[in-house]
VMD Tcl script that draws the C-alpha trace (Angstrom):
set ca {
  {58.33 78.89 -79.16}
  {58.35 77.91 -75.31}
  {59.18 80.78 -73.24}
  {62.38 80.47 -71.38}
  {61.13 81.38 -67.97}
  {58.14 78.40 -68.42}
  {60.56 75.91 -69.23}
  {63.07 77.28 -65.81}
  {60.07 76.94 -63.64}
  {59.13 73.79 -64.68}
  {62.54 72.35 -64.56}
  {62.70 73.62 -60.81}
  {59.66 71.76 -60.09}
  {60.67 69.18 -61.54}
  {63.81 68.70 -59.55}
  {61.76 69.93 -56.15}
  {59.55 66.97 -56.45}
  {62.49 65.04 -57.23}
  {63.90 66.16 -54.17}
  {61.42 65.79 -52.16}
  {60.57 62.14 -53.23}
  {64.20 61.25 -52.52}
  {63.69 62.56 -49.10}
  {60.34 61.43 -48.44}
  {61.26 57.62 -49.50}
  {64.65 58.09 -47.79}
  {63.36 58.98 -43.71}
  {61.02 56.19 -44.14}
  {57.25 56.50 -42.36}
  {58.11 57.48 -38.84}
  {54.28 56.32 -37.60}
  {54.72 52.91 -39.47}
  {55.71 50.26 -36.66}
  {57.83 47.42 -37.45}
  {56.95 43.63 -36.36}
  {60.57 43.40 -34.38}
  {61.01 41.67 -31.21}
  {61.85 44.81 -29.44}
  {58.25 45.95 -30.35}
  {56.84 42.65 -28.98}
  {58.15 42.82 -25.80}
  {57.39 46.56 -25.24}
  {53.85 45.75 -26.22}
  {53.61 42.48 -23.68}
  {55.84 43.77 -20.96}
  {52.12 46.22 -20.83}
  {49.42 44.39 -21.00}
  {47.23 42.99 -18.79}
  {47.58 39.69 -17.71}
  {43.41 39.48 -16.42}
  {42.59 40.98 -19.95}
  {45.29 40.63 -23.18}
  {43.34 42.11 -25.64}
  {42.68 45.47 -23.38}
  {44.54 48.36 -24.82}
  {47.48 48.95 -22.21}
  {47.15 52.55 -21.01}
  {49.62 54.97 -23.30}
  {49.15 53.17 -26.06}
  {47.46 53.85 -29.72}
  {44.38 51.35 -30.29}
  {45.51 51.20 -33.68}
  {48.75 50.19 -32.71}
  {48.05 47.91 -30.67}
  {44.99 45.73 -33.41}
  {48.15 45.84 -35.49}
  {49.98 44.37 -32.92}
  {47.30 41.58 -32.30}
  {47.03 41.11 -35.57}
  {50.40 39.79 -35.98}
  {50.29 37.03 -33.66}
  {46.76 35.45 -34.25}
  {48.30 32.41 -32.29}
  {48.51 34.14 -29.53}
  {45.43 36.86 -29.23}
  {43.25 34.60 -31.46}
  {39.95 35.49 -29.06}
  {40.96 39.36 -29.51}
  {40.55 39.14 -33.62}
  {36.71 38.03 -33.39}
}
mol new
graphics top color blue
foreach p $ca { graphics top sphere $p radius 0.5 }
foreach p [lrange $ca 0 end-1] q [lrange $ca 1 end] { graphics top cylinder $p $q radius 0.2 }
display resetview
């Protein structure tokens, strides 16, 4: 037979994960940036009009290749 106390712990861990899934999925990814016209016009309103594809000082390289990377109209020359 199962001991009791084996089947409480796992049943707590079970609902922990569960938990913490739940919370996880609910507060979203904070470092994820979303393609929203607010986010556009911060980027622009900092870049550099001699030199678009020039990370604008204060802001993450990464972020800002993602950035380019959704307008390839528009930074084309900065996705070679």
């Amino acid at each position: 037979m199962i001991d009791e106390k084996i089947v409480a712990a796992l049943f707590a861990g079970a609902i922990a994960i569960g938990a913490m899934v739940l919370y996880f999925s609910a507060t979203g990814q904070p470092d994820k940036l979303e393609n929203t016209p607010s986010n556009f016009a911060q980027f622009t309103s900092n870049e550099n009009p001699e030199d678009i594809c020039a990370v604008p000082a204060g802001t993450d390289p990464g972020q800002w290749k993602e950035h380019l990377g959704h307008h390839p109209d528009k930074y084309a020359q900065c996705l070679e």
